[in-house]
PDB file as gemmi writes it, atoms N, CA and C in Angstrom:
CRYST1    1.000    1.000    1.000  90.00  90.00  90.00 P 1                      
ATOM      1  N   UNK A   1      -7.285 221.418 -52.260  1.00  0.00           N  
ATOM      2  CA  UNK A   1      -7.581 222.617 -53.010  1.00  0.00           C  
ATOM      3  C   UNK A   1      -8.154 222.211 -54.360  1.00  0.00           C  
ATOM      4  N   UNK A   2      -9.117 222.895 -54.919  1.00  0.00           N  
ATOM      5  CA  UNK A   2     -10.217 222.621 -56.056  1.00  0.00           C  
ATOM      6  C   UNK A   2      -9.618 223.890 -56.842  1.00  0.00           C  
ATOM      7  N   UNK A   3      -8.934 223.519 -58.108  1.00  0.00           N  
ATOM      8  CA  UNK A   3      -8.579 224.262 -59.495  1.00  0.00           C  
ATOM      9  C   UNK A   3      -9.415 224.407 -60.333  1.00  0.00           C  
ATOM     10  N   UNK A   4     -10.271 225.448 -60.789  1.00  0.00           N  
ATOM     11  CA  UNK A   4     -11.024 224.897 -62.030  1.00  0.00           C  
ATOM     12  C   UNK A   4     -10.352 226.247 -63.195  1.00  0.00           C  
ATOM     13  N   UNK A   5     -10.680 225.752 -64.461  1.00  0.00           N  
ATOM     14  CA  UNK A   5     -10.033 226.641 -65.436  1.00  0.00           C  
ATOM     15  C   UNK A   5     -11.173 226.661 -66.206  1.00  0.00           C  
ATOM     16  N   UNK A   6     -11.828 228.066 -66.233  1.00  0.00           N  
ATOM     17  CA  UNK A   6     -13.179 228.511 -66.845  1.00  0.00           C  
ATOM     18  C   UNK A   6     -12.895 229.104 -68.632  1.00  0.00           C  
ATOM     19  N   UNK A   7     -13.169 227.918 -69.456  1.00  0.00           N  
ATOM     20  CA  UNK A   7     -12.529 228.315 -70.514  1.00  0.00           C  
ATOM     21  C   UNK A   7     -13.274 227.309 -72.011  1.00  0.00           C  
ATOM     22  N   UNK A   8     -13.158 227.780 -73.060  1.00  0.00           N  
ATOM     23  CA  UNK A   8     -14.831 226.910 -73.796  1.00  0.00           C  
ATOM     24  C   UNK A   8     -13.671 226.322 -74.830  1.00  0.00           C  
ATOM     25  N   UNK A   9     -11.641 225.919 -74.703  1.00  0.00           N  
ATOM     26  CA  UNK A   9     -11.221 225.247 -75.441  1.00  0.00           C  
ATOM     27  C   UNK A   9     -10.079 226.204 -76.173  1.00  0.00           C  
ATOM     28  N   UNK A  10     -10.023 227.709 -76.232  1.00  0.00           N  
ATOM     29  CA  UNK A  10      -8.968 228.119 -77.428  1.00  0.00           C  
ATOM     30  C   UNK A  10      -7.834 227.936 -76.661  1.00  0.00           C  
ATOM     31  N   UNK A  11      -6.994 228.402 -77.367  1.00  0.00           N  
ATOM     32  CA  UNK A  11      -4.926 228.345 -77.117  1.00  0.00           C  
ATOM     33  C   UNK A  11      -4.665 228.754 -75.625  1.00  0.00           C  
ATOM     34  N   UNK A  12      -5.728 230.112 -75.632  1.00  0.00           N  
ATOM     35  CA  UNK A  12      -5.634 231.046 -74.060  1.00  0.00           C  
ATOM     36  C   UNK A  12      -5.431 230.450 -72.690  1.00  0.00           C  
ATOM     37  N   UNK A  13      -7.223 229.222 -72.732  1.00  0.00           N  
ATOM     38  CA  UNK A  13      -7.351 228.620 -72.456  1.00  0.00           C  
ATOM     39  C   UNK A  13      -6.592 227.112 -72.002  1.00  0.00           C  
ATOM     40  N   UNK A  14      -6.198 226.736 -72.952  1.00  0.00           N  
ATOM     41  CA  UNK A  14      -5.624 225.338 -72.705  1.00  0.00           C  
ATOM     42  C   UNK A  14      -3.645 225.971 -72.179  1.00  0.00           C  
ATOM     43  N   UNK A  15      -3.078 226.854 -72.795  1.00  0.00           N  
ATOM     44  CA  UNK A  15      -1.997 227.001 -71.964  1.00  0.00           C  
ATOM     45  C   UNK A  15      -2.561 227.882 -70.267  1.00  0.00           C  
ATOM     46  N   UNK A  16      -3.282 227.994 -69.903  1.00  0.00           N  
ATOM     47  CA  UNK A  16      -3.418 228.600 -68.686  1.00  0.00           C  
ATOM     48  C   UNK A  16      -3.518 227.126 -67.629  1.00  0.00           C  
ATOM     49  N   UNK A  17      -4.478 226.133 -68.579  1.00  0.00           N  
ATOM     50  CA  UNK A  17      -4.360 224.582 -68.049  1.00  0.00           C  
ATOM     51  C   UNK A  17      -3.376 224.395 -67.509  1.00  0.00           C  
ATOM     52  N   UNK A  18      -2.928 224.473 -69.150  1.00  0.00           N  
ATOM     53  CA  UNK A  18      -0.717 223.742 -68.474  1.00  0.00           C  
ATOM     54  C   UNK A  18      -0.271 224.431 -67.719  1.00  0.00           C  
ATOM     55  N   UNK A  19      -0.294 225.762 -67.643  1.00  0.00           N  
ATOM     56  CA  UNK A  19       0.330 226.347 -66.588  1.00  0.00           C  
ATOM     57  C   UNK A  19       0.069 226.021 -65.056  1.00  0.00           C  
ATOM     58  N   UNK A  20      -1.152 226.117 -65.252  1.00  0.00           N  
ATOM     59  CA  UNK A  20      -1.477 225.691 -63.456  1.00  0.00           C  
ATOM     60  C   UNK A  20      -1.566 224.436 -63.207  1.00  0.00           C  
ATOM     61  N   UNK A  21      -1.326 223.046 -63.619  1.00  0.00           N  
ATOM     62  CA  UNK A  21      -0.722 221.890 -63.726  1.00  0.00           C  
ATOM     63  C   UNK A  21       0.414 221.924 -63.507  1.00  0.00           C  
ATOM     64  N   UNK A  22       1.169 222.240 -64.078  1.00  0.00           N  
ATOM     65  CA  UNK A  22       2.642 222.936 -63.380  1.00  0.00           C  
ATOM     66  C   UNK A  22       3.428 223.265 -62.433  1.00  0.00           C  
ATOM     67  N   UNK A  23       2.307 223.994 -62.476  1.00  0.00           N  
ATOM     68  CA  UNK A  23       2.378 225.273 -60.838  1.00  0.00           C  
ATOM     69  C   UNK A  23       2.052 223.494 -59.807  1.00  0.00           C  
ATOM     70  N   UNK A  24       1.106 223.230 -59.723  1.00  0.00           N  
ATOM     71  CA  UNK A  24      -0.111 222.587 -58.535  1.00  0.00           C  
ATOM     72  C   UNK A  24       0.914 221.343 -58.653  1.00  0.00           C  
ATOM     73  N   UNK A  25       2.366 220.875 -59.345  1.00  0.00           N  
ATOM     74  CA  UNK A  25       2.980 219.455 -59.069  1.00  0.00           C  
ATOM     75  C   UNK A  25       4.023 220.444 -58.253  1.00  0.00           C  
ATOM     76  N   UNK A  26       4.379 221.494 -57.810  1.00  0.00           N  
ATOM     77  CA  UNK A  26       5.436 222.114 -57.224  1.00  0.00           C  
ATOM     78  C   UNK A  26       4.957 222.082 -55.566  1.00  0.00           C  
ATOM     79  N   UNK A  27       3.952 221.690 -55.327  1.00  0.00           N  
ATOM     80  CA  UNK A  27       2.620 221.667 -54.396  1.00  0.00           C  
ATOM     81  C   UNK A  27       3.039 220.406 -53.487  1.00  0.00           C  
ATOM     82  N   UNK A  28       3.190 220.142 -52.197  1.00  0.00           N  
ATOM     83  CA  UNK A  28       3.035 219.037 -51.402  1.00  0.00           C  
ATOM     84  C   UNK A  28       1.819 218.744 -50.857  1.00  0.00           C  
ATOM     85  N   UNK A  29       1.167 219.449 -51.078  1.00  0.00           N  
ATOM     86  CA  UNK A  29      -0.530 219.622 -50.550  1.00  0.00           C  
ATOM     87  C   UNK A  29      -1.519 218.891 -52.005  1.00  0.00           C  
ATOM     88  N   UNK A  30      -2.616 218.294 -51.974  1.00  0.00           N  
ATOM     89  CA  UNK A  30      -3.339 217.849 -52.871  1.00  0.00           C  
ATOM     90  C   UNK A  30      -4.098 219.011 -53.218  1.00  0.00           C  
ATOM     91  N   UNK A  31      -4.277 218.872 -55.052  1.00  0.00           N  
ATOM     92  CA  UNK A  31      -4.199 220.126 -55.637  1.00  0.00           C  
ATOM     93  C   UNK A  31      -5.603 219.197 -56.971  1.00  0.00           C  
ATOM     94  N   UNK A  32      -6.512 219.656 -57.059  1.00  0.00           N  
ATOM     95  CA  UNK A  32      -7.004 219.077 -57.671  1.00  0.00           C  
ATOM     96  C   UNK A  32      -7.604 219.995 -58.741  1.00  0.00           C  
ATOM     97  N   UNK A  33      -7.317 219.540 -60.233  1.00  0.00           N  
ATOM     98  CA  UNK A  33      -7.820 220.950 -61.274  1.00  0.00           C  
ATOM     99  C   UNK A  33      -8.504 220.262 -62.342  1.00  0.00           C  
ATOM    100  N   UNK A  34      -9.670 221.076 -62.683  1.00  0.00           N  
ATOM    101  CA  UNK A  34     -10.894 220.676 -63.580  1.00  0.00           C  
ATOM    102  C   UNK A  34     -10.813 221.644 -64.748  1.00  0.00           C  
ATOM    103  N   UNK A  35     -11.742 221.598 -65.832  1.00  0.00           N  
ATOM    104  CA  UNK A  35     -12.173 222.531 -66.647  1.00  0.00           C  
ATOM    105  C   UNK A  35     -13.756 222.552 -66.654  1.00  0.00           C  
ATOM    106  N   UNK A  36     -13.869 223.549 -67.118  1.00  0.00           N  
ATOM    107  CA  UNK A  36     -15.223 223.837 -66.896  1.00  0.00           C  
ATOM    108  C   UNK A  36     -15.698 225.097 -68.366  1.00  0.00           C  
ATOM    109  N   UNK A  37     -16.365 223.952 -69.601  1.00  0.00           N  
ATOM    110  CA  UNK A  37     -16.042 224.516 -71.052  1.00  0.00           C  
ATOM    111  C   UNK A  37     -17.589 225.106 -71.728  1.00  0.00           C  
ATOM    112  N   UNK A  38     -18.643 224.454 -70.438  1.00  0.00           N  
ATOM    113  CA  UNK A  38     -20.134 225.169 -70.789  1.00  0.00           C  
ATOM    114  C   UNK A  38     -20.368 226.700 -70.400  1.00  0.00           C  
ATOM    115  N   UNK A  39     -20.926 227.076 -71.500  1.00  0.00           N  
ATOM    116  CA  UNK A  39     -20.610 228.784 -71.506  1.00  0.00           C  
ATOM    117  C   UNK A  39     -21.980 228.785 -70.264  1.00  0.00           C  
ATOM    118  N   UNK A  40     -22.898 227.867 -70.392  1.00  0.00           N  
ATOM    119  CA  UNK A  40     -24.118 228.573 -69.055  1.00  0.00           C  
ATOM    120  C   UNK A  40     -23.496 228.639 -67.494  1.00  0.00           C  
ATOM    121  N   UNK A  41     -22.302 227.218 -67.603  1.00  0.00           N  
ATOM    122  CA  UNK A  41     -21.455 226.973 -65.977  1.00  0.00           C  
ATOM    123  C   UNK A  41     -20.588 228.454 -66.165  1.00  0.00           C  
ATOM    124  N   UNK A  42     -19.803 228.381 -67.248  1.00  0.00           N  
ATOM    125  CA  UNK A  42     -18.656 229.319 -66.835  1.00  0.00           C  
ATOM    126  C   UNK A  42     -19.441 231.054 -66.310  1.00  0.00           C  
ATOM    127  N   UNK A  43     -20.816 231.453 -67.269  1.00  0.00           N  
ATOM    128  CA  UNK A  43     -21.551 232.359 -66.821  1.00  0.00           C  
ATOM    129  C   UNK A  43     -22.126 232.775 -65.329  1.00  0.00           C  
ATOM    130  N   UNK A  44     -22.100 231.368 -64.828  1.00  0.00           N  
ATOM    131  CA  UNK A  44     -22.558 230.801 -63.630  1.00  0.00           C  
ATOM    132  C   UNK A  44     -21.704 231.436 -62.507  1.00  0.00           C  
ATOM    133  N   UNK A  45     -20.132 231.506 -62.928  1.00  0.00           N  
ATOM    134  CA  UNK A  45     -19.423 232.116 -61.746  1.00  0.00           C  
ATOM    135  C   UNK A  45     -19.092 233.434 -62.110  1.00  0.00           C  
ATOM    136  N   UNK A  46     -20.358 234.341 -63.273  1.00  0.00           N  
ATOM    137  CA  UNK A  46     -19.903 235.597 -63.004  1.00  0.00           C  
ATOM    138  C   UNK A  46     -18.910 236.491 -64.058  1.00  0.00           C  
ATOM    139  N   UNK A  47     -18.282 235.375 -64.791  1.00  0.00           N  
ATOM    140  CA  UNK A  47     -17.078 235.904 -65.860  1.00  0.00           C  
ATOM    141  C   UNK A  47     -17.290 235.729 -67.100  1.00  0.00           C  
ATOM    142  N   UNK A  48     -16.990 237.306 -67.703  1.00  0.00           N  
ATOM    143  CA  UNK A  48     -17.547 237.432 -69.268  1.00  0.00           C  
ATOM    144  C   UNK A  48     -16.288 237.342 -69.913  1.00  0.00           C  
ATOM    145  N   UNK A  49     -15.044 237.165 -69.618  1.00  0.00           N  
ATOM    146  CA  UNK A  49     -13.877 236.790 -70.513  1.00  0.00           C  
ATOM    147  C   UNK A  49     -13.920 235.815 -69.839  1.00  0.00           C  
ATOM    148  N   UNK A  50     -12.943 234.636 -70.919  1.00  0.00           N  
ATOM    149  CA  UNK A  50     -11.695 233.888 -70.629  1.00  0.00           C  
ATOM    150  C   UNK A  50     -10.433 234.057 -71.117  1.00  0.00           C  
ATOM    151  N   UNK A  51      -9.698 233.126 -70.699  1.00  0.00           N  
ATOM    152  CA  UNK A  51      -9.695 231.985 -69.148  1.00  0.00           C  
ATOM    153  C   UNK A  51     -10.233 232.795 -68.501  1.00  0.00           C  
ATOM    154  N   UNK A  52     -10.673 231.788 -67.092  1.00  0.00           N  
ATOM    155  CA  UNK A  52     -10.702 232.214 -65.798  1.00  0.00           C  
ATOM    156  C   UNK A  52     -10.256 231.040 -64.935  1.00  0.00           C  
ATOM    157  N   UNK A  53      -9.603 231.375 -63.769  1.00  0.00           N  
ATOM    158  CA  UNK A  53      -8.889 230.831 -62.552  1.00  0.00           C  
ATOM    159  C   UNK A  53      -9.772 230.632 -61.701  1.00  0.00           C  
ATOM    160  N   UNK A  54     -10.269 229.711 -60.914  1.00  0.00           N  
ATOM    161  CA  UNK A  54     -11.110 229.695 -60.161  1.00  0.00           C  
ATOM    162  C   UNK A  54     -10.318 228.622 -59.101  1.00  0.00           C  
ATOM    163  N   UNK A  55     -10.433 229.199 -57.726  1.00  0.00           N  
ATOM    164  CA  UNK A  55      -9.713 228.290 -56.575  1.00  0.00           C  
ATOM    165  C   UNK A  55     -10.677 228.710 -55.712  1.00  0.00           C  
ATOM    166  N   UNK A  56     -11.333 226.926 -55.145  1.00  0.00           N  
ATOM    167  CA  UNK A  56     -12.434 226.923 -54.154  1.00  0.00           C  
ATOM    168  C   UNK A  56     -13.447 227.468 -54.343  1.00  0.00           C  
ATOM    169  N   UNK A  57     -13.931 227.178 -55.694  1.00  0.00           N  
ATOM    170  CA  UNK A  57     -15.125 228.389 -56.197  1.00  0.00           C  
ATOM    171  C   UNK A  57     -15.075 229.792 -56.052  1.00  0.00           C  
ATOM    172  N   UNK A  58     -14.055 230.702 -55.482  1.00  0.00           N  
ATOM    173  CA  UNK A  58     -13.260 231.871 -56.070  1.00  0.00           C  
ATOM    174  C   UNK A  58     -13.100 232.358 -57.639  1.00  0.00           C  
ATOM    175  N   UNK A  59     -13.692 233.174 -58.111  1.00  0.00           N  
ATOM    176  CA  UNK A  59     -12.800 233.652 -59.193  1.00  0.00           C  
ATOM    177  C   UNK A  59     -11.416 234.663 -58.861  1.00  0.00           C  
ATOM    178  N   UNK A  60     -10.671 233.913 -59.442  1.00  0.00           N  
ATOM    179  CA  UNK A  60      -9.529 234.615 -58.244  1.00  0.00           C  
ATOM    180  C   UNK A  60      -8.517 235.615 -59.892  1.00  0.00           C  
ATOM    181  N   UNK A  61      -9.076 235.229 -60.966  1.00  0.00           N  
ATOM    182  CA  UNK A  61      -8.785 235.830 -62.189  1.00  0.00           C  
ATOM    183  C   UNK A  61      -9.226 235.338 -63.651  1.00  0.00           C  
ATOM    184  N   UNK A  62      -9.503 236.747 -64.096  1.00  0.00           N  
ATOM    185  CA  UNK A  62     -10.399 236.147 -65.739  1.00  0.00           C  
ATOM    186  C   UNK A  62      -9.796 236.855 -66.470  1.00  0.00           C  
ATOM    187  N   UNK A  63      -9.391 236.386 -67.935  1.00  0.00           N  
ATOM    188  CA  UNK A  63      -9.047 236.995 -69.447  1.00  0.00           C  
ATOM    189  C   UNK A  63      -7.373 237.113 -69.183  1.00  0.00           C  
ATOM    190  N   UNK A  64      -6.849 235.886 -68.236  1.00  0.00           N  
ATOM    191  CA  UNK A  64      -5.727 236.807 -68.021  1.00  0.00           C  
ATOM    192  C   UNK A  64      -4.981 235.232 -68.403  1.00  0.00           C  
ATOM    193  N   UNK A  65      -3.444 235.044 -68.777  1.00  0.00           N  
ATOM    194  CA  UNK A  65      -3.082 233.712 -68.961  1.00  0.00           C  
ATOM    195  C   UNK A  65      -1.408 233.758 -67.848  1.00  0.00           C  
ATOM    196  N   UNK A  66      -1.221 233.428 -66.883  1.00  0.00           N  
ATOM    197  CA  UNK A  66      -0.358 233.455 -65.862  1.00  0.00           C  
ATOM    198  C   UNK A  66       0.839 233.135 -66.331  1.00  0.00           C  
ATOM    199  N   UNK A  67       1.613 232.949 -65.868  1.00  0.00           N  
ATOM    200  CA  UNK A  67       2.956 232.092 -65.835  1.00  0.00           C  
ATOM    201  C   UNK A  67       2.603 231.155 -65.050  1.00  0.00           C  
ATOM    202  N   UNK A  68       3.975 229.967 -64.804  1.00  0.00           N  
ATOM    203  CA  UNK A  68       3.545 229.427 -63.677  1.00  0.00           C  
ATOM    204  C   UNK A  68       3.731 229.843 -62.399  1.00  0.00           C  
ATOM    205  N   UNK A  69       4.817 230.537 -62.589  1.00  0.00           N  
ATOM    206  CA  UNK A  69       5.382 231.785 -61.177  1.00  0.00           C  
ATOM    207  C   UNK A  69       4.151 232.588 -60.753  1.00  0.00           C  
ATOM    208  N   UNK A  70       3.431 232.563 -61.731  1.00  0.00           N  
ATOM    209  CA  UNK A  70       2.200 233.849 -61.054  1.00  0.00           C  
ATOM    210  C   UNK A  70       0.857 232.951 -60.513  1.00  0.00           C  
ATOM    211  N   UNK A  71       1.028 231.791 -60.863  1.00  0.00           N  
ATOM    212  CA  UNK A  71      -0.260 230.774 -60.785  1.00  0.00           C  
ATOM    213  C   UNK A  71       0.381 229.830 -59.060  1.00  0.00           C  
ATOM    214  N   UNK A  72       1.552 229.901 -59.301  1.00  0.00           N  
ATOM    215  CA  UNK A  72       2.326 229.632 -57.671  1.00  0.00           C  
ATOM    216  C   UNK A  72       2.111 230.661 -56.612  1.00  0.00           C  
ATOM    217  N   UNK A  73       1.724 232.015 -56.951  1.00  0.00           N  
ATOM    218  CA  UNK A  73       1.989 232.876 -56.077  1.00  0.00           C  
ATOM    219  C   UNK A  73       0.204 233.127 -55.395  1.00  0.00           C  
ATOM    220  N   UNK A  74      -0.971 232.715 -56.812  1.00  0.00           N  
ATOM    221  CA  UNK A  74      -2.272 232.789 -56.287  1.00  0.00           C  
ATOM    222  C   UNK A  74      -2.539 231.702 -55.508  1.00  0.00           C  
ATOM    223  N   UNK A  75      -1.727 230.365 -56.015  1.00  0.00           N  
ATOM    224  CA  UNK A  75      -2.186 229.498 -55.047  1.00  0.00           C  
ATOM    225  C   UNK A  75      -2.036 229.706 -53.640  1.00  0.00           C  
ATOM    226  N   UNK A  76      -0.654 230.248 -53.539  1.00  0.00           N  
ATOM    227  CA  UNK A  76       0.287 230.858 -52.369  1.00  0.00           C  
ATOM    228  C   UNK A  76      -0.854 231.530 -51.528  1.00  0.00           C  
ATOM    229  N   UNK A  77      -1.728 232.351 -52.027  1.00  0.00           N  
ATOM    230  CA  UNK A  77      -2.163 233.451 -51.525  1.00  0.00           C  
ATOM    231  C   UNK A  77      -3.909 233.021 -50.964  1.00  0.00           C  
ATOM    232  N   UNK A  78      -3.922 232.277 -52.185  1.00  0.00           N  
ATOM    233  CA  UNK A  78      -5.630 231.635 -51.291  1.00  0.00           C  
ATOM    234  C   UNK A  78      -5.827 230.567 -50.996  1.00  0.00           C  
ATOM    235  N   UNK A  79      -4.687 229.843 -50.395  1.00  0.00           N  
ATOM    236  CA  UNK A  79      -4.351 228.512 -49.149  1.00  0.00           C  
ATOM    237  C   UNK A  79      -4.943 228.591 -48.397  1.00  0.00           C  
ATOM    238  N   UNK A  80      -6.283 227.798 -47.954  1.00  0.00           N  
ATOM    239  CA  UNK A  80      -6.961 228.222 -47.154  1.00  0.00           C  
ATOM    240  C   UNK A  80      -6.374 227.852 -45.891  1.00  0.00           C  
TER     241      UNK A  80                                                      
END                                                                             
């Protein structure tokens, strides 16, 4: 599974990181998570706030900052 966190660096941003780092070591499955901080890439998938959550090139949520309980439950949900 491919994590990316669509985000150009503020507080929002970097705790949504930690959070889904978090979440993805609770994981027995390989969980792999990027950032992605160029405003032309992050435009690229579509989203005018940040953060954004992106699983498998999914935007699966933007402007929003999870728990890790809630970042466990999207992974949960788009397992392919």
């Amino acid at each position: 599974m491919e994590i990316k966190i669509l985000g150009t660096g503020c507080p929002k941003c970097i705790n949504l990181e930690k959070a889904a780092r978090t979440a993805a070591e609770s994981f027995d499955f390989e969980i792999n998570i990027g950032k992605v901080t160029a405003i032309d890439e992050i435009m690229d998938y579509g989203v005018m706030i940040t953060p954004a959550l992106v699983i498998d090139e999914k935007v699966v949520s933007a402007g929003k900052v999870h728990s890790v309980e809630q970042i466990k439950e999207i992974i949960v949900k788009n397992k392919a």
